[in-house]
MISE-829078 format. One record per residue (C-alpha): residue number from 1; residue in three letters; chain; z, x, y. Coordinates in Angstrom, 3 decimals, padded with zeros to 6 digits, m for minus. Each point is the difference from the previous one (the first is absolute). Layout:
// MISE-829078
{nr NUM, rest ALA, kette A, w Z, u X, v Y}
...
END
This chain:
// MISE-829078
{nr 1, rest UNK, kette A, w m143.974, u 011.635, v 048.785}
{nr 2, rest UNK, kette A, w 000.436, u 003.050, v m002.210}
{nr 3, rest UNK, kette A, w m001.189, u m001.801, v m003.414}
{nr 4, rest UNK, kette A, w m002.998, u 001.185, v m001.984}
{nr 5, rest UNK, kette A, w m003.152, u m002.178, v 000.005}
{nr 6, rest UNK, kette A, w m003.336, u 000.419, v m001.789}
{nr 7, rest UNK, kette A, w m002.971, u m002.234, v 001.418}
{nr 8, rest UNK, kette A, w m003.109, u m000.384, v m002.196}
{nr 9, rest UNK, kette A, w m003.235, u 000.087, v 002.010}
{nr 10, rest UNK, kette A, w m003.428, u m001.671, v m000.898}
{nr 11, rest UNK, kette A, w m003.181, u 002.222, v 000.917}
{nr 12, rest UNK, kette A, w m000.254, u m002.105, v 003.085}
{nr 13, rest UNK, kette A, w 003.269, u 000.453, v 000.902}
{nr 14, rest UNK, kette A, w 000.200, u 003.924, v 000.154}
{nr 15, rest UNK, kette A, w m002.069, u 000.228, v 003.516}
{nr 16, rest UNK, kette A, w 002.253, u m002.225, v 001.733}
{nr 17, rest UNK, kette A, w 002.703, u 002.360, v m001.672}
{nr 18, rest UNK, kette A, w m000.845, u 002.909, v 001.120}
{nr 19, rest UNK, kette A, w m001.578, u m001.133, v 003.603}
{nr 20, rest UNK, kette A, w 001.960, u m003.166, v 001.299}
{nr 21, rest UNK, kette A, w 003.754, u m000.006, v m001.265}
{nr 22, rest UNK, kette A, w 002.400, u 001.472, v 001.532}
{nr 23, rest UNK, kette A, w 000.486, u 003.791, v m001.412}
{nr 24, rest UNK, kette A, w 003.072, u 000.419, v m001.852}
{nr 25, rest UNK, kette A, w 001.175, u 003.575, v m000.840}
{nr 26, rest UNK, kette A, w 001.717, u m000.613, v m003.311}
{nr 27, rest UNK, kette A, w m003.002, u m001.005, v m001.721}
{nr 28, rest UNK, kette A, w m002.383, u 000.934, v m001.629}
{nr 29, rest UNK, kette A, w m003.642, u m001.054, v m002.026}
{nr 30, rest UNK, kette A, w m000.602, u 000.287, v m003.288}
{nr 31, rest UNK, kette A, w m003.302, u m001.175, v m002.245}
{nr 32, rest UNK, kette A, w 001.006, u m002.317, v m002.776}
{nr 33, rest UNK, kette A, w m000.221, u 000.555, v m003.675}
{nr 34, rest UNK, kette A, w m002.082, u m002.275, v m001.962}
{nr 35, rest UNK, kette A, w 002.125, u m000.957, v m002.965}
{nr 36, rest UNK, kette A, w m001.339, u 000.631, v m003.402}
{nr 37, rest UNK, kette A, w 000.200, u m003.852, v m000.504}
{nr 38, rest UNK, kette A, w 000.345, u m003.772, v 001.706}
{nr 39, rest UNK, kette A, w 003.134, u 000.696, v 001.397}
{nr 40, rest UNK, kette A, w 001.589, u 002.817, v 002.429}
{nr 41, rest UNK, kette A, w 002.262, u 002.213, v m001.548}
{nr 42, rest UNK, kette A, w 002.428, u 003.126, v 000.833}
{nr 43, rest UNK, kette A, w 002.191, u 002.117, v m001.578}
{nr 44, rest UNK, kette A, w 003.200, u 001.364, v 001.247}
{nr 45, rest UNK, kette A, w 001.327, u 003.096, v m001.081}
{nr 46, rest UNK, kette A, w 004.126, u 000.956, v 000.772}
{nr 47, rest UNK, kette A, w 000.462, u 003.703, v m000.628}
{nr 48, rest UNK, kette A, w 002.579, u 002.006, v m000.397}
{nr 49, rest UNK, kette A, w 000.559, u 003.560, v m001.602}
{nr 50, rest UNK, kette A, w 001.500, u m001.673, v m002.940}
{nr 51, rest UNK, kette A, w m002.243, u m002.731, v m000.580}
{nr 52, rest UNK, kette A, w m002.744, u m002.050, v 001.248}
{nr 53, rest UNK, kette A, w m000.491, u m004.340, v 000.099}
{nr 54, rest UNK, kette A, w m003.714, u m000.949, v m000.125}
{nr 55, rest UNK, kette A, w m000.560, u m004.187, v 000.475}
{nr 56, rest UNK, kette A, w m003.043, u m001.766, v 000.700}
{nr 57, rest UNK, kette A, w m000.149, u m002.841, v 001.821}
{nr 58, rest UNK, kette A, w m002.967, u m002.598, v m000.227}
{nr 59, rest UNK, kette A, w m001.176, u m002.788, v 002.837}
{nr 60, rest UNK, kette A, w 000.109, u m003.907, v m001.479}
{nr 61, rest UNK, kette A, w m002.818, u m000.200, v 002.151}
{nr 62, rest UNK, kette A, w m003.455, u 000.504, v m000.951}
{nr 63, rest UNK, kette A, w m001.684, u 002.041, v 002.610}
{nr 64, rest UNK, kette A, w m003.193, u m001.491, v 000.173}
{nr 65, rest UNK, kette A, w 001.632, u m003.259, v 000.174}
{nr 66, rest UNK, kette A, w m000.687, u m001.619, v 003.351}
{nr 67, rest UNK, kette A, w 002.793, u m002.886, v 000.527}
{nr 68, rest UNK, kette A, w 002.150, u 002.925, v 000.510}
{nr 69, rest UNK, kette A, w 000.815, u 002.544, v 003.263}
{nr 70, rest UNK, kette A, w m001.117, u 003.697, v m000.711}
{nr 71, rest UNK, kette A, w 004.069, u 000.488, v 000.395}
{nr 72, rest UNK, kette A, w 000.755, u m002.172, v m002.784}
{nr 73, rest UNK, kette A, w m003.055, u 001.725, v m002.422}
{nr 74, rest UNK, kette A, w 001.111, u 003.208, v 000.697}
{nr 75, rest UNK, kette A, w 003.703, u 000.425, v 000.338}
{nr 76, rest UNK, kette A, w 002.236, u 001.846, v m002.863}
{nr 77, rest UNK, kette A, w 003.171, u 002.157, v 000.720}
{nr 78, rest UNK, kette A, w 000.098, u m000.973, v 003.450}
{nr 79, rest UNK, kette A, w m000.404, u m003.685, v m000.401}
{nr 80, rest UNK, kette A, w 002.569, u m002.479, v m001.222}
{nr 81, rest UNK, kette A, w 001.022, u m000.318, v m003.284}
{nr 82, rest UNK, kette A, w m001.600, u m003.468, v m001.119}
{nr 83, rest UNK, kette A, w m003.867, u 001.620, v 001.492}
{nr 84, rest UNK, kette A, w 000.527, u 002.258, v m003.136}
{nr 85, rest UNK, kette A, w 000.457, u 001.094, v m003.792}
{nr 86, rest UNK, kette A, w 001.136, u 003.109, v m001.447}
{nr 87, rest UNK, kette A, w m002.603, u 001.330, v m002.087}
{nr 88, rest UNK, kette A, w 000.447, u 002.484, v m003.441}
{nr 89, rest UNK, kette A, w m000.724, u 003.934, v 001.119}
{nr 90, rest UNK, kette A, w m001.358, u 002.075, v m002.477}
{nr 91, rest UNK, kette A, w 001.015, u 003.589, v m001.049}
{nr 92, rest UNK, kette A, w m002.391, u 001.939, v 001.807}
{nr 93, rest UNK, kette A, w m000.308, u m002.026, v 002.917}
{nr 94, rest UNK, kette A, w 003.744, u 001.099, v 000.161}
{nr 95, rest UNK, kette A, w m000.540, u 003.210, v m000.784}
{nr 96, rest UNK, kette A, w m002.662, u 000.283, v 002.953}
{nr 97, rest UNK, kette A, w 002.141, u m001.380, v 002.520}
{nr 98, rest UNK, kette A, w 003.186, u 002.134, v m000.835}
{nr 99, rest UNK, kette A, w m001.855, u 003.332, v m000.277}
{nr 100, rest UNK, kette A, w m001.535, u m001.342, v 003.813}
{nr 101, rest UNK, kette A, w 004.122, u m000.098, v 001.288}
{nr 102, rest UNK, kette A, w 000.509, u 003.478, v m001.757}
{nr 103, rest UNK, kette A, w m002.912, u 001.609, v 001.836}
{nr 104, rest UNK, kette A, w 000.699, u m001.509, v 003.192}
{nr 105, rest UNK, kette A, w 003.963, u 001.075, v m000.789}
{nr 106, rest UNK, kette A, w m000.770, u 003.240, v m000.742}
{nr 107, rest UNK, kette A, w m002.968, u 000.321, v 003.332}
{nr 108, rest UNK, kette A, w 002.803, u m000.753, v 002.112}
{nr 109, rest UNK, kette A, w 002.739, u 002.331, v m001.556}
{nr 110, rest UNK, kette A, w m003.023, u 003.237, v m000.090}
{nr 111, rest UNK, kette A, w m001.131, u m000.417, v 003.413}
{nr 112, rest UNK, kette A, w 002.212, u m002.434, v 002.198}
{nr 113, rest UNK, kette A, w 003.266, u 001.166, v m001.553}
{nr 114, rest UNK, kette A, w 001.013, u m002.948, v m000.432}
{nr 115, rest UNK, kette A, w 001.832, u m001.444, v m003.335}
{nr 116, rest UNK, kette A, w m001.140, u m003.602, v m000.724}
{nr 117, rest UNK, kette A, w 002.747, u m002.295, v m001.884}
{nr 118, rest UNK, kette A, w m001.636, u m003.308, v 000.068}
{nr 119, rest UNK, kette A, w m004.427, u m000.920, v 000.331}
{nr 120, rest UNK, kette A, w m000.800, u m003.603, v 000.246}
{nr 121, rest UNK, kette A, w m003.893, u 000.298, v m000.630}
{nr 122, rest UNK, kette A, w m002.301, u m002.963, v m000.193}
{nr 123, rest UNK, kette A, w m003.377, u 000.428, v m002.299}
{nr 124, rest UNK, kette A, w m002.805, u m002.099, v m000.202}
{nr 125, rest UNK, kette A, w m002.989, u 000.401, v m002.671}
{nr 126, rest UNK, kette A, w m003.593, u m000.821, v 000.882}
{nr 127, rest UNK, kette A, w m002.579, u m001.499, v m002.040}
{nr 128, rest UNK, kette A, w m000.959, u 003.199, v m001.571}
{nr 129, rest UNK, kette A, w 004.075, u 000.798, v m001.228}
{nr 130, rest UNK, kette A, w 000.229, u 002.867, v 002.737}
{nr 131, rest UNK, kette A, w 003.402, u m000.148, v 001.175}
{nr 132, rest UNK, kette A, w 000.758, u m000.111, v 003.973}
{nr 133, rest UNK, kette A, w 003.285, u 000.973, v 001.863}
{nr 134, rest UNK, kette A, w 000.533, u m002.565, v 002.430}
END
């Protein structure tokens, strides 16, 4: 199947990752973000030229809360609609992520040549408010 998945490992899990499963060239690892708060969150950034749409999407879930699958704690843009709530983005957190999609925009145009007309980005911010691209 061509669709995109995202799998949430456990510390436990990650060995068995990387050693036992069968390798799968389209993917890839990536350390996860602890969330500021209770709940996982991301934010999702459109970009254009001519403007920019920042949301930020929250997990119902508590993540510390153990009735529930690490899937269900941590999902946000790519889970299903009812896992999640839109949250209020402020100014600069927009600011941040826009100015992000401009620099990568104008990396690309300087030294790949390349003109970019549309950047889905996803953020994430730690516990400390430093901002990640994800």
């Amino acid at each position: 199947t061509d669709a995109t998945s995202v799998e949430f490992l456990s510390a436990d899990a990650i060995p068995v990752f990387l050693n036992k499963r069968e390798r799968r060239p389209d993917s890839f690892l990536q350390k996860f973000v602890v969330p500021k708060l209770d709940h996982n969150t991301s934010i999702q950034c459109v970009w254009t030229p001519f403007m920019c749409l920042v949301n930020r999407r929250k997990n119902v879930n508590n993540l510390y809360d153990t009735r529930f699958s690490l899937h269900d704690k941590c999902v946000t843009h790519e889970g299903q609609p009812h896992q999640t709530t839109e949250v209020f983005v402020g100014p600069l957190v927009q600011k941040r992520c826009a100015d992000v999609c401009r620099r990568m925009a104008a990396h690309m145009q300087t030294h790949e040549r390349r003109v970019l007309l549309r950047i889905v980005a996803y953020f994430k911010m730690d516990q400390s408010g430093d901002t990640f691209f994800l």
